[in-house]
C-alpha beads as a LAMMPS data file, in Angstrom:
LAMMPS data file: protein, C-alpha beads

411 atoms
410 bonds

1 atom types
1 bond types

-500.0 500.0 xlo xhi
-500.0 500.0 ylo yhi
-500.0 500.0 zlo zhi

Masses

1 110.0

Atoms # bond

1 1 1 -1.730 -314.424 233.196
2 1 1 -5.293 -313.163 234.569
3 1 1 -6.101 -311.824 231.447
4 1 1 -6.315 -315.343 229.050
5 1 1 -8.816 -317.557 231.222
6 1 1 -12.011 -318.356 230.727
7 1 1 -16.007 -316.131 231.036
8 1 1 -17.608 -315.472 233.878
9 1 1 -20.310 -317.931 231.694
10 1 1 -18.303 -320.232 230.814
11 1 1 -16.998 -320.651 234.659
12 1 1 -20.868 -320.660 235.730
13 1 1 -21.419 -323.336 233.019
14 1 1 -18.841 -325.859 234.255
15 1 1 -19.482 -324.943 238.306
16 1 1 -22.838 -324.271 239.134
17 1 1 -24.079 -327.758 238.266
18 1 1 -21.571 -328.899 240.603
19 1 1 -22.481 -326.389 242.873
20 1 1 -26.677 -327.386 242.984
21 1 1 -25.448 -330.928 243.453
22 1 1 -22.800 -329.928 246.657
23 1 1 -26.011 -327.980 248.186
24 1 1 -28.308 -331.034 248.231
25 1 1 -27.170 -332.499 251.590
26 1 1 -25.273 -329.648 253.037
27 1 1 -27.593 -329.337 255.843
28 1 1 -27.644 -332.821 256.012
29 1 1 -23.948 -333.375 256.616
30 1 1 -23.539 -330.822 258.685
31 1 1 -25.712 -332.278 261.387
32 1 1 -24.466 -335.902 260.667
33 1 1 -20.888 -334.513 260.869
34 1 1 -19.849 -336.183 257.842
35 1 1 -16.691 -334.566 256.106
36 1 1 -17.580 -333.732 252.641
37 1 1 -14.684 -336.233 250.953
38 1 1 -16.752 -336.874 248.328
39 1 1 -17.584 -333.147 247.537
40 1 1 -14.067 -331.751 247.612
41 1 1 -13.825 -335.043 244.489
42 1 1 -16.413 -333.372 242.921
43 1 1 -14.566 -329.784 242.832
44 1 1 -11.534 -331.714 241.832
45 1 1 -12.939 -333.393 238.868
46 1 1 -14.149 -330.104 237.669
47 1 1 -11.254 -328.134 237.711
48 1 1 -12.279 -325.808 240.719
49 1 1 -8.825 -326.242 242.479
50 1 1 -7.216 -325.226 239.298
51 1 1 -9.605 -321.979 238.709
52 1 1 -6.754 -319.583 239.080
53 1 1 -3.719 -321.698 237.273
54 1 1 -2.960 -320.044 234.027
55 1 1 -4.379 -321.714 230.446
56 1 1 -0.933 -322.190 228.818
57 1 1 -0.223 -324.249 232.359
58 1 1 -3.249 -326.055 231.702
59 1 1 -5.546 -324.068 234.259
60 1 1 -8.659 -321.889 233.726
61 1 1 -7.354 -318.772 233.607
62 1 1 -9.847 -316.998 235.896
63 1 1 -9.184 -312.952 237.604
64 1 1 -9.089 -312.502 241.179
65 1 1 -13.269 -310.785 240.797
66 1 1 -14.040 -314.070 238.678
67 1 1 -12.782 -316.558 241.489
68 1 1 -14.583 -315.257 244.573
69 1 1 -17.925 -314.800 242.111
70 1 1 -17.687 -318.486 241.871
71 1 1 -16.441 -318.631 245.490
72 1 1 -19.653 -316.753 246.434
73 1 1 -21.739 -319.578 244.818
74 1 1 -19.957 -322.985 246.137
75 1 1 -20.266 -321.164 250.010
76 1 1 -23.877 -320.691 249.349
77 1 1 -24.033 -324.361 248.504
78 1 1 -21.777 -325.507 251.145
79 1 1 -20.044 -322.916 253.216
80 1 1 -17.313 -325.338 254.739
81 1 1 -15.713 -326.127 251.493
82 1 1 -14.421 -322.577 250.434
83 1 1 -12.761 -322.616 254.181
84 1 1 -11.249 -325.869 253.617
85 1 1 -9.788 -324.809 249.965
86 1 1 -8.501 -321.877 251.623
87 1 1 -5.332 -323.232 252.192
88 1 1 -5.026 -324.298 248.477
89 1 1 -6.043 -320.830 247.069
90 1 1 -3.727 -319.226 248.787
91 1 1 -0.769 -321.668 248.200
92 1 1 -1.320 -321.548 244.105
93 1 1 -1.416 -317.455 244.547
94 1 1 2.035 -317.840 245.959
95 1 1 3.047 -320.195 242.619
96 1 1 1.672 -317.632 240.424
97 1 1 3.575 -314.471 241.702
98 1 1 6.566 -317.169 242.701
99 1 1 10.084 -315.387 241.285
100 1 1 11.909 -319.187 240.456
101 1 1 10.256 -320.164 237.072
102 1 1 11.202 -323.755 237.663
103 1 1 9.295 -323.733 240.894
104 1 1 6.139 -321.691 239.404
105 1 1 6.075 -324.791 236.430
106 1 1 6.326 -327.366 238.508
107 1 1 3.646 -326.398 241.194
108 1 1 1.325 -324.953 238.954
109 1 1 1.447 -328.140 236.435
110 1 1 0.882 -330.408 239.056
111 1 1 -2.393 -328.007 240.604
112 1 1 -3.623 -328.629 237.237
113 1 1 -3.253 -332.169 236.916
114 1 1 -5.232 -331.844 240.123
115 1 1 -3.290 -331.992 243.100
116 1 1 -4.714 -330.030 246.320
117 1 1 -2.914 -328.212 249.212
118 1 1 -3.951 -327.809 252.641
119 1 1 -2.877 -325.310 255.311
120 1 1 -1.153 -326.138 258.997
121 1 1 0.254 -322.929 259.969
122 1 1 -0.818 -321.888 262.867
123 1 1 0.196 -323.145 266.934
124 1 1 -1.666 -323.250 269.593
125 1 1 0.083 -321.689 272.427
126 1 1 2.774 -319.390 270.238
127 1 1 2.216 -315.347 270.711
128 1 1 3.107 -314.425 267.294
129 1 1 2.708 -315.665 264.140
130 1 1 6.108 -315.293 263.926
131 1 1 6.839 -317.993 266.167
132 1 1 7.307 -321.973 265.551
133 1 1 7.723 -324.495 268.160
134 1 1 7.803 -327.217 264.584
135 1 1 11.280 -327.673 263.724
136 1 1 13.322 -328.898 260.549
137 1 1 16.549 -330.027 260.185
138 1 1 18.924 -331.388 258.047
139 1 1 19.337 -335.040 257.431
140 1 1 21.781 -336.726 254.848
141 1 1 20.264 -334.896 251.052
142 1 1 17.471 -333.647 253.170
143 1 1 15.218 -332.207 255.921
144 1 1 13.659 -334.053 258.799
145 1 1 10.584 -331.852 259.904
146 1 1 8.687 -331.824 263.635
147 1 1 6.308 -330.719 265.090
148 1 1 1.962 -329.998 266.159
149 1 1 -0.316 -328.172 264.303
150 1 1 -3.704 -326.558 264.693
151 1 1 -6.520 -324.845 262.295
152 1 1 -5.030 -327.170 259.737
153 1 1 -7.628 -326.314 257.645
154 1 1 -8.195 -328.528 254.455
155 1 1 -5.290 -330.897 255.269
156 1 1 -7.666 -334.028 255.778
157 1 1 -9.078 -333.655 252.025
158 1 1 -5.223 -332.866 250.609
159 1 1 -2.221 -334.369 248.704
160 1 1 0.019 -331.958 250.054
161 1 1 0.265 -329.454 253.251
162 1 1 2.112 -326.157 253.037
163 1 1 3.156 -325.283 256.690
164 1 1 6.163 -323.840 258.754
165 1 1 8.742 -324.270 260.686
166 1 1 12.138 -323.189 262.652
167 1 1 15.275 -323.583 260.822
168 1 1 17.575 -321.945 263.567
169 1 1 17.337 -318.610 265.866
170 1 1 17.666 -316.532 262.231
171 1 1 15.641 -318.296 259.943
172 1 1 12.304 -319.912 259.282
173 1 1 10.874 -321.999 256.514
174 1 1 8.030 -322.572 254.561
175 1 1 7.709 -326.429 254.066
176 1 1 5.426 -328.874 251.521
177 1 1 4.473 -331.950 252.831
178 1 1 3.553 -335.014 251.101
179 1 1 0.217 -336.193 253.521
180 1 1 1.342 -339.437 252.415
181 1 1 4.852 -339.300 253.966
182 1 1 6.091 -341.287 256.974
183 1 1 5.238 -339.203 260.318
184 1 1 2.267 -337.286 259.484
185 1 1 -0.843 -337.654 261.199
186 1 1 -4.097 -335.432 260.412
187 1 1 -6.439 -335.283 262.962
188 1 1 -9.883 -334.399 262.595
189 1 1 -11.002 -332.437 266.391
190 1 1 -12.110 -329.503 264.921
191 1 1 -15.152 -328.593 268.158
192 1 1 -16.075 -324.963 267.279
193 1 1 -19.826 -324.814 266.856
194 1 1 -19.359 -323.848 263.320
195 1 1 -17.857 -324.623 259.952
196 1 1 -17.702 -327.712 261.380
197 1 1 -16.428 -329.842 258.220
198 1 1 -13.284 -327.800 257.414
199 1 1 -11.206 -330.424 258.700
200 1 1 -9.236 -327.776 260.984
201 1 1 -7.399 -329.854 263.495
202 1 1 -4.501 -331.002 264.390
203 1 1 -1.694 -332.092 262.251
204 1 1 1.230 -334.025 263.702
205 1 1 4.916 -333.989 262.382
206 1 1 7.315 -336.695 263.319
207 1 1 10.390 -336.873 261.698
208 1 1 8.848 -336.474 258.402
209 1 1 11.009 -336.372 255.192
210 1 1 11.243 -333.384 253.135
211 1 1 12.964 -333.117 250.018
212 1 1 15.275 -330.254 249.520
213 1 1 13.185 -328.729 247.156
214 1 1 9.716 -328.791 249.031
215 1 1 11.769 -326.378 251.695
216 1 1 12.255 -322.409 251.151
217 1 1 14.059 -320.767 254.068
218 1 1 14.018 -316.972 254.552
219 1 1 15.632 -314.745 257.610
220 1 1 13.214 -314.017 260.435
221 1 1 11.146 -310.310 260.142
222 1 1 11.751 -310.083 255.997
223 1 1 8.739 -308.914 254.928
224 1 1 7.861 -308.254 250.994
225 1 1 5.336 -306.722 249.443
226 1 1 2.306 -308.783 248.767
227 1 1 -1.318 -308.991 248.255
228 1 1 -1.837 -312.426 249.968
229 1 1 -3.051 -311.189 253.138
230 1 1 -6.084 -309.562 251.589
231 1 1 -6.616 -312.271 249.390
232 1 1 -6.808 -315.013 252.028
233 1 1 -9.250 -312.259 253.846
234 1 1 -10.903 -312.078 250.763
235 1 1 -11.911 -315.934 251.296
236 1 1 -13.571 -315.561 254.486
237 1 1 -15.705 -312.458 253.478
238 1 1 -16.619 -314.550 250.123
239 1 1 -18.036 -317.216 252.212
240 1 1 -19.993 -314.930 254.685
241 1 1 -21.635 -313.486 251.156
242 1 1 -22.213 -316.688 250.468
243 1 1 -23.584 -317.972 254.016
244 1 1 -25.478 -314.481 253.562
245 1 1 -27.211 -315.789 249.880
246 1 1 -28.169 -319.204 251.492
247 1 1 -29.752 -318.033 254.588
248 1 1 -32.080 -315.585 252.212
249 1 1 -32.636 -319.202 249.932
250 1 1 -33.522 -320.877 252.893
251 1 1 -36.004 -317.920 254.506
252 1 1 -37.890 -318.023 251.434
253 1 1 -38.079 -321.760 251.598
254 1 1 -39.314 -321.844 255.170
255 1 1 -42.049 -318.422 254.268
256 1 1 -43.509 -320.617 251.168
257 1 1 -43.534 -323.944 253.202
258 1 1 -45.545 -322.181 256.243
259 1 1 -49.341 -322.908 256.314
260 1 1 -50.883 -320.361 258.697
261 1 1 -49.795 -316.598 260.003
262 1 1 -50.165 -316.462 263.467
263 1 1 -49.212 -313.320 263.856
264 1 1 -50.991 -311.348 261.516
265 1 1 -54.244 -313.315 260.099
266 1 1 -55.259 -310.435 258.077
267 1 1 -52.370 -312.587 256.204
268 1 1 -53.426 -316.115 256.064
269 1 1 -50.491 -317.230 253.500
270 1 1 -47.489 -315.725 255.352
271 1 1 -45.759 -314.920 251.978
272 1 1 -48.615 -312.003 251.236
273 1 1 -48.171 -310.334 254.714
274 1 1 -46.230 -306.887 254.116
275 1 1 -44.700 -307.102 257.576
276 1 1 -42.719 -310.890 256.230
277 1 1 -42.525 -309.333 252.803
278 1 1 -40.128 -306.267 254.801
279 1 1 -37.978 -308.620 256.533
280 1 1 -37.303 -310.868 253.368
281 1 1 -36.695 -307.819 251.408
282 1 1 -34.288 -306.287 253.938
283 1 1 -32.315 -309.193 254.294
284 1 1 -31.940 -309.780 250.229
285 1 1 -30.815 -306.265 250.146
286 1 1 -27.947 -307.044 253.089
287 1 1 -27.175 -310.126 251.264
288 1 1 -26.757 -307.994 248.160
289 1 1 -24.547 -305.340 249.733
290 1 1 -22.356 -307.966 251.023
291 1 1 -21.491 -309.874 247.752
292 1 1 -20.805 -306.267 245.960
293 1 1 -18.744 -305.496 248.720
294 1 1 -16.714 -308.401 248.409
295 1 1 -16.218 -308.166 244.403
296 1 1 -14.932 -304.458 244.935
297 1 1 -12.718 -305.692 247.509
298 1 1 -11.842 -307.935 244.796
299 1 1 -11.100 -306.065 242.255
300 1 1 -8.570 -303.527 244.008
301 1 1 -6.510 -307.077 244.849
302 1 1 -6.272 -307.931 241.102
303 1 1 -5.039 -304.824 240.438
304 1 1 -2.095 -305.544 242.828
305 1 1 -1.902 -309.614 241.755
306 1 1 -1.517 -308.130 238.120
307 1 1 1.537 -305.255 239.508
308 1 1 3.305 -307.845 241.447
309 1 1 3.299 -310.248 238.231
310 1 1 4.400 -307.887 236.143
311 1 1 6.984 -306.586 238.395
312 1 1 5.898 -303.119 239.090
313 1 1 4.282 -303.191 242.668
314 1 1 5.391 -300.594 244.788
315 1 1 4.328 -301.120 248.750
316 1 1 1.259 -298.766 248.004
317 1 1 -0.381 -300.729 245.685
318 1 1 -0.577 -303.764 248.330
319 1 1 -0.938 -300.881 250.958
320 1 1 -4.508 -299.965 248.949
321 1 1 -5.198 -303.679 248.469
322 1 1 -5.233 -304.311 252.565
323 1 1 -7.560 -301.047 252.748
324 1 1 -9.926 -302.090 250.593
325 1 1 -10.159 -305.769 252.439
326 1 1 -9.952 -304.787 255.432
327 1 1 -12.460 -301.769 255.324
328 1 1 -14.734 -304.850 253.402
329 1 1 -14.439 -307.221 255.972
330 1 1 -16.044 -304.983 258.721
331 1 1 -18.919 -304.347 256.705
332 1 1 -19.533 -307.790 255.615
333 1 1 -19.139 -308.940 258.737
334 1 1 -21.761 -306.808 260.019
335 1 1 -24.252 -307.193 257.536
336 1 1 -24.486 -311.232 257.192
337 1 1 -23.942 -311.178 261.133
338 1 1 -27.671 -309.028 261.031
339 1 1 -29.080 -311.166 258.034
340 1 1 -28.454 -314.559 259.908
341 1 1 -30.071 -312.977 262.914
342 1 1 -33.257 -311.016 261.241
343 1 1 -34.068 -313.813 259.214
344 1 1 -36.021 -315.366 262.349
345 1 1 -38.440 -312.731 261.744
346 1 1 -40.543 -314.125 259.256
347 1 1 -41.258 -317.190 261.711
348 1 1 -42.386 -318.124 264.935
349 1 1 -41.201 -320.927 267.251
350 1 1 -41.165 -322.990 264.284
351 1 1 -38.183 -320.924 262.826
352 1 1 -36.295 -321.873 265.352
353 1 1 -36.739 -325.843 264.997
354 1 1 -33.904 -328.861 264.125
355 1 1 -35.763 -329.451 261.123
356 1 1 -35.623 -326.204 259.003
357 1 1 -31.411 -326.184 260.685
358 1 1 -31.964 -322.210 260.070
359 1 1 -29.196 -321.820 263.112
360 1 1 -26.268 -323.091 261.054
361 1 1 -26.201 -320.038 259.558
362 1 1 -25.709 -317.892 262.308
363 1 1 -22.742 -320.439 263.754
364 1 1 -21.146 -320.779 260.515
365 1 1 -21.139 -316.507 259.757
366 1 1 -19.980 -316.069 263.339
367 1 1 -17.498 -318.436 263.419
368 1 1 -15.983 -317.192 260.087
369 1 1 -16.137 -313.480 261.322
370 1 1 -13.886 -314.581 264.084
371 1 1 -11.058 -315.358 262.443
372 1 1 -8.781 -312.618 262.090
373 1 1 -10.513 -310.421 263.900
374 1 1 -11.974 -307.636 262.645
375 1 1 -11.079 -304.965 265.617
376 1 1 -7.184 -304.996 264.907
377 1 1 -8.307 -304.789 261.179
378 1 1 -10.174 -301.607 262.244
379 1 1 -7.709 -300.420 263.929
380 1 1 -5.591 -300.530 260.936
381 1 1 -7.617 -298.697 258.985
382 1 1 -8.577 -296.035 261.367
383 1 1 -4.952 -295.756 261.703
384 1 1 -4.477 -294.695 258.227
385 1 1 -7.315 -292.491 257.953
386 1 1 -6.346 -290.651 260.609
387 1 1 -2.525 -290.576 260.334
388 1 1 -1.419 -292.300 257.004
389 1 1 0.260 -294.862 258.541
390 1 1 0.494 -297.728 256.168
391 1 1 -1.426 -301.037 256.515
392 1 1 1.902 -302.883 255.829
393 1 1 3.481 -301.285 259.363
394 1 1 1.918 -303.653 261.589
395 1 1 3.407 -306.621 260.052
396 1 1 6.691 -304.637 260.354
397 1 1 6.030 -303.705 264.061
398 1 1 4.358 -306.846 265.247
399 1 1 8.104 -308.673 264.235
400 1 1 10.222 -305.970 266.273
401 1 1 8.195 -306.318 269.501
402 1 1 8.616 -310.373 269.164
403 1 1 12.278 -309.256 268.478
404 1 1 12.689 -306.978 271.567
405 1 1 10.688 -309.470 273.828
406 1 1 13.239 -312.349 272.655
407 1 1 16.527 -310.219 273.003
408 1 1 15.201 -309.055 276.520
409 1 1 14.879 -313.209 277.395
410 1 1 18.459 -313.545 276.082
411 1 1 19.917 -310.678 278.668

Bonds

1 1 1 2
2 1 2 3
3 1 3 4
4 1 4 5
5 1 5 6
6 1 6 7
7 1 7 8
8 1 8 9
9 1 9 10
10 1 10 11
11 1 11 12
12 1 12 13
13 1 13 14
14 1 14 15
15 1 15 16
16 1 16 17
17 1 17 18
18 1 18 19
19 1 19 20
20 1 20 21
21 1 21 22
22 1 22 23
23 1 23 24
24 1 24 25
25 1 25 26
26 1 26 27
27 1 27 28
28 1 28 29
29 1 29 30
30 1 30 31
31 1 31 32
32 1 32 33
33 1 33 34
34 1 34 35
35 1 35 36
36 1 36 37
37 1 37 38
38 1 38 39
39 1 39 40
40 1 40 41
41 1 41 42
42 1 42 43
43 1 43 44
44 1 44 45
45 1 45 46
46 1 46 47
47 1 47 48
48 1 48 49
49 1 49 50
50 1 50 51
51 1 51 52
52 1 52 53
53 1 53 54
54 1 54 55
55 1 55 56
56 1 56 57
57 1 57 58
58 1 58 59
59 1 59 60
60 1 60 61
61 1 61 62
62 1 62 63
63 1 63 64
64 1 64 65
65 1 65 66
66 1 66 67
67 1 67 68
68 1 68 69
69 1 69 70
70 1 70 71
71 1 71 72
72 1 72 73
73 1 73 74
74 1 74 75
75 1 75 76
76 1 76 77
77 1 77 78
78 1 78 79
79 1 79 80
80 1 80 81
81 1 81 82
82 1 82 83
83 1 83 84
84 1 84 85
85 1 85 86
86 1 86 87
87 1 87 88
88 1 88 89
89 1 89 90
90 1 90 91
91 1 91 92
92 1 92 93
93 1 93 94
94 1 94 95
95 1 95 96
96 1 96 97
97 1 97 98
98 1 98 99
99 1 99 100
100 1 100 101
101 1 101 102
102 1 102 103
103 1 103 104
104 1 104 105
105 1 105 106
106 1 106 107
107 1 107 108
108 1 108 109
109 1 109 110
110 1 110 111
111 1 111 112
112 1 112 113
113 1 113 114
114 1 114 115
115 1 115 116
116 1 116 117
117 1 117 118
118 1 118 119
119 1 119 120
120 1 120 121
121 1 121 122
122 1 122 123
123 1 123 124
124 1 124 125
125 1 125 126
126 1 126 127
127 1 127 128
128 1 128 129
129 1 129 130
130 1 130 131
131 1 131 132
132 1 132 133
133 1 133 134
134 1 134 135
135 1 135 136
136 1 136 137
137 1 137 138
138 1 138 139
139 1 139 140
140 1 140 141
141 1 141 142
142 1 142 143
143 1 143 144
144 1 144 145
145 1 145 146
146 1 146 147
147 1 147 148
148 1 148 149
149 1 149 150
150 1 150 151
151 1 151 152
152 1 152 153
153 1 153 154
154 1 154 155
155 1 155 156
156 1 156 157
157 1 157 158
158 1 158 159
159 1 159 160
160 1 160 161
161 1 161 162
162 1 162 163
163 1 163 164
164 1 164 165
165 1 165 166
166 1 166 167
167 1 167 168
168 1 168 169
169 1 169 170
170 1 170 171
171 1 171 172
172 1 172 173
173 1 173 174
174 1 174 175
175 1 175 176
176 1 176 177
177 1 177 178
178 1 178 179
179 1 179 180
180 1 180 181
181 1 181 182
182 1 182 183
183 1 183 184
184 1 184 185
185 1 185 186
186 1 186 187
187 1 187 188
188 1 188 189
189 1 189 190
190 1 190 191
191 1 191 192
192 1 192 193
193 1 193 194
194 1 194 195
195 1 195 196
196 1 196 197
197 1 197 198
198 1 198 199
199 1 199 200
200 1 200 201
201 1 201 202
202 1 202 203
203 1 203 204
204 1 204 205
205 1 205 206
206 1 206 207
207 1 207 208
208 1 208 209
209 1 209 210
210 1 210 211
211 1 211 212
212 1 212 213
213 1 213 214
214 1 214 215
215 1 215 216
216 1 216 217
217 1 217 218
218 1 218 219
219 1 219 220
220 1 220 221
221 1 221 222
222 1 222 223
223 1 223 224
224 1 224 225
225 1 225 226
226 1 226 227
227 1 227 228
228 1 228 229
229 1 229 230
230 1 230 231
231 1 231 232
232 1 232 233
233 1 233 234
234 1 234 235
235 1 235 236
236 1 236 237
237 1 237 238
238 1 238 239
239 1 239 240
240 1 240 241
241 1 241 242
242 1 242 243
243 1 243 244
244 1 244 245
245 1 245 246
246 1 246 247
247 1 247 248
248 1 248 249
249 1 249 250
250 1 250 251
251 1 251 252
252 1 252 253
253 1 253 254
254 1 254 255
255 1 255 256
256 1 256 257
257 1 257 258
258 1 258 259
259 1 259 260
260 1 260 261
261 1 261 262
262 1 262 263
263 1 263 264
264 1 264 265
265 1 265 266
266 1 266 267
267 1 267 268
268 1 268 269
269 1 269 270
270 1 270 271
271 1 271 272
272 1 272 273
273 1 273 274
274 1 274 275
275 1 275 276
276 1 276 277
277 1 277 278
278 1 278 279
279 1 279 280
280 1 280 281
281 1 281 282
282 1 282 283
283 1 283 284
284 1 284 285
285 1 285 286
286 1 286 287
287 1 287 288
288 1 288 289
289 1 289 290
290 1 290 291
291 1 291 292
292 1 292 293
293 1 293 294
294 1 294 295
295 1 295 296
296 1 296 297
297 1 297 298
298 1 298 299
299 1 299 300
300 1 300 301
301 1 301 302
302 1 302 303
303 1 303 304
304 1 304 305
305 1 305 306
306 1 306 307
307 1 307 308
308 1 308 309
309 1 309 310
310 1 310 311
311 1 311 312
312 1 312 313
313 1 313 314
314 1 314 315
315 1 315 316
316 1 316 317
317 1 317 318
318 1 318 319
319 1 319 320
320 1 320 321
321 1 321 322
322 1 322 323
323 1 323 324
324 1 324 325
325 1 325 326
326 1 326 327
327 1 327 328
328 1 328 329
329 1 329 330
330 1 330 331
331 1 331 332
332 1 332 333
333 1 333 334
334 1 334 335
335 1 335 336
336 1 336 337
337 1 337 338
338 1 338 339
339 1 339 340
340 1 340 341
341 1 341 342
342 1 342 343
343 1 343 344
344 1 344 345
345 1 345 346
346 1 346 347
347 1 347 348
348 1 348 349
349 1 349 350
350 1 350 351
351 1 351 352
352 1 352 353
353 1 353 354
354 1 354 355
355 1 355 356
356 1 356 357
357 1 357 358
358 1 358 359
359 1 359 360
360 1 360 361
361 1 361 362
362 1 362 363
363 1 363 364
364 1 364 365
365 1 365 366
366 1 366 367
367 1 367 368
368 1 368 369
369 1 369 370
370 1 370 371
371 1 371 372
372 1 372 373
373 1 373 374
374 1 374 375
375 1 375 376
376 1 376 377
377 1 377 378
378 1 378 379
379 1 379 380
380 1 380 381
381 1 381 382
382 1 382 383
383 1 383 384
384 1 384 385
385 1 385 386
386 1 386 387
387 1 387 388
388 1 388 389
389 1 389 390
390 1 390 391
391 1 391 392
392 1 392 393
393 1 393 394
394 1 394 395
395 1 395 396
396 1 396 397
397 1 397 398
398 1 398 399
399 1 399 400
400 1 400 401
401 1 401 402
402 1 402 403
403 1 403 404
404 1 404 405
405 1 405 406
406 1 406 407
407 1 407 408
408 1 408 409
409 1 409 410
410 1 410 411
């Protein structure tokens, strides 16, 4: 299916347009706090949410390397929206490599007619991942569903939300949600001091309707193969490369706009003085280590997307696609986190002003390096350096403590 999209020109052809036009008032909106509604329209009407959906299902066609080089480009335009359409990445990955054929056609037709997902997973409160406090249940020819949400990233801007919930004590359930349906309420009180327009709040459940076939159940602790946790990783360190390429855009604007060198007047034009000239060049060259960093990431997760479509994935190629992510993400992490912060260099106080809003990229790269953080990831990692063990283990192992801590409850 990866193999029968479109060029990396062609792609750049029909996006970056759309792109230059999202990064016109980025800064803008993100001090007025206004949600980008209108933006996310724009990526609809151009096909981005259907970038990955096959041609013959009327999709683009586009690799795993080809999406997050475009993904690269719309976070250095506007690095809330690739955050917000993480949710609805991630959902069509799990259409494409979906084993029911009837559910992969339906899903993926209706991505490419334009329909977008958003993401309420995660509770505040729970200890594991594992665990739901949301509920669904049976009602008449269907499901009723319950419950709070939080990080529902994307959800405001979405037709539909993929989220979770408890079936019984055995089983759990992945559930898609009409937003339109009776009972759900989307809540925008998102207050970290970055990537403030995601839209990750709250989402409420109250006895919402679900159809029987918007509801997958599976046993508690089964765990398959997959390459979908380094691909939603994959997201985050795309839009640090591209918080990483707008913060070296917006140093070179703030260099060429200066009219005196305090600092060094052997320099009157600040963009001749060596010393500036250093600091711009070593932040290009961290902002180029961190977008070829992510595209080799990149490319040993299409090699498992393409085993796991074709049926022929065993647990070591997703074991090597994890590795690769995860040994990615600490280095991007720490070389935008060091851009966004050496970039003040080339200024004095004036760097530092509401005007030039050169701080939003140090909030928005910090507050996407926090999520899943990078120290278990090392951890992982270090782990199988050192002893083999396998990335997919801690998945494994994180579901028999839950397990242990719930049967200890019970006697």
């Amino acid at each position: 299916m990866s193999g029968q999209g479109t060029t990396d020109a062609e792609l750049t052809e029909r996006f970056a347009p759309v792109f230059a036009k999202i990064a016109e008032g980025a800064a803008e909106r993100e001090s007025d706090r206004e949600l980008p509604f209108e933006q996310v329209e724009w990526l609809r009407e151009a096909g981005f949410g259907k970038i990955r959906v096959p041609v013959e299902h009327g999709g683009l066609g586009a690799t795993l390397p080809q999406y997050f080089r475009q993904l690269v480009e719309l976070a250095r335009a506007d690095s809330n929206l690739p955050q917000l359409l993480r949710g609805h990445a991630g959902f069509v990955e799990t259409r494409l490599t979906h084993t029911d054929p009837d559910v992969r056609e339906r899903w993926l037709r209706r991505v490419a007619a334009g329909v977008l997902v958003g993401n309420a997973q995660s509770e505040q409160g729970n200890s594991s991942f594992w665990q739901n406090a949301t509920t669904i249940r049976r009602d008449g020819n269907g499901w009723l569903l319950s419950g709070r949400k939080f990080y529902s990233t994307g959800s405001l801007f979405a037709d539909w939300i993929h989220t979770t919930a408890t079936v019984d004590e055995a089983n759990s359930a992945t559930v898609l949600v009409p937003t339109s349906a009776p009972g759900v309420q989307r809540i925008d009180d998102w207050d970290g001091f970055g990537q403030r327009l995601t839209g990750s709040g709250t989402t409420i459940f109250e006895d919402v309707p679900i159809q029987l076939e918007d509801v997958e159940i599976s046993p508690n602790g089964a765990f398959t193969g997959t390459y979908l946790l380094a691909f939603f990783q994959l997201v985050h360190l795309a839009t640090l490369a591209g918080i990483g390429r707008a913060a070296v855009d917006d140093t070179v604007a703030f260099v060429r706009q200066r009219g005196r060198n305090f600092a060094n007047p052997a320099y009157p034009a600040p963009e001749t003085d060596p010393q500036v000239q250093q600091v711009v060049g070593r932040i290009h060259g961290r902002s180029f280590a961190a977008v070829a960093t992510t595209i080799a990431a990149a490319e040993a997760v299409e090699v498992a997307h393409l085993a796991q479509v074709a049926g022929s994935a065993p647990t070591e190629v997703f074991d090597a696609a994890d590795l690769a992510t995860f040994t990615a993400q600490t280095s991007v992490i720490e070389t935008v986190l060091a851009l966004v912060s050496e970039l003040f260099e080339v200024g004095g106080s004036s760097a530092v002003t509401e005007r030039f809003r050169l701080d939003r990229h140090w909030r928005n790269a910090r507050t996407i390096a926090s999520h899943n953080p990078a120290i278990y990831r090392q951890t992982i990692v270090g782990d199988h350096v050192l002893n083999g063990t396998p990335p997919s283990e801690w998945i494994e192992q994180s579901w028999e403590v839950v397990r242990g801590a719930a049967g200890a409850r019970d006697g």
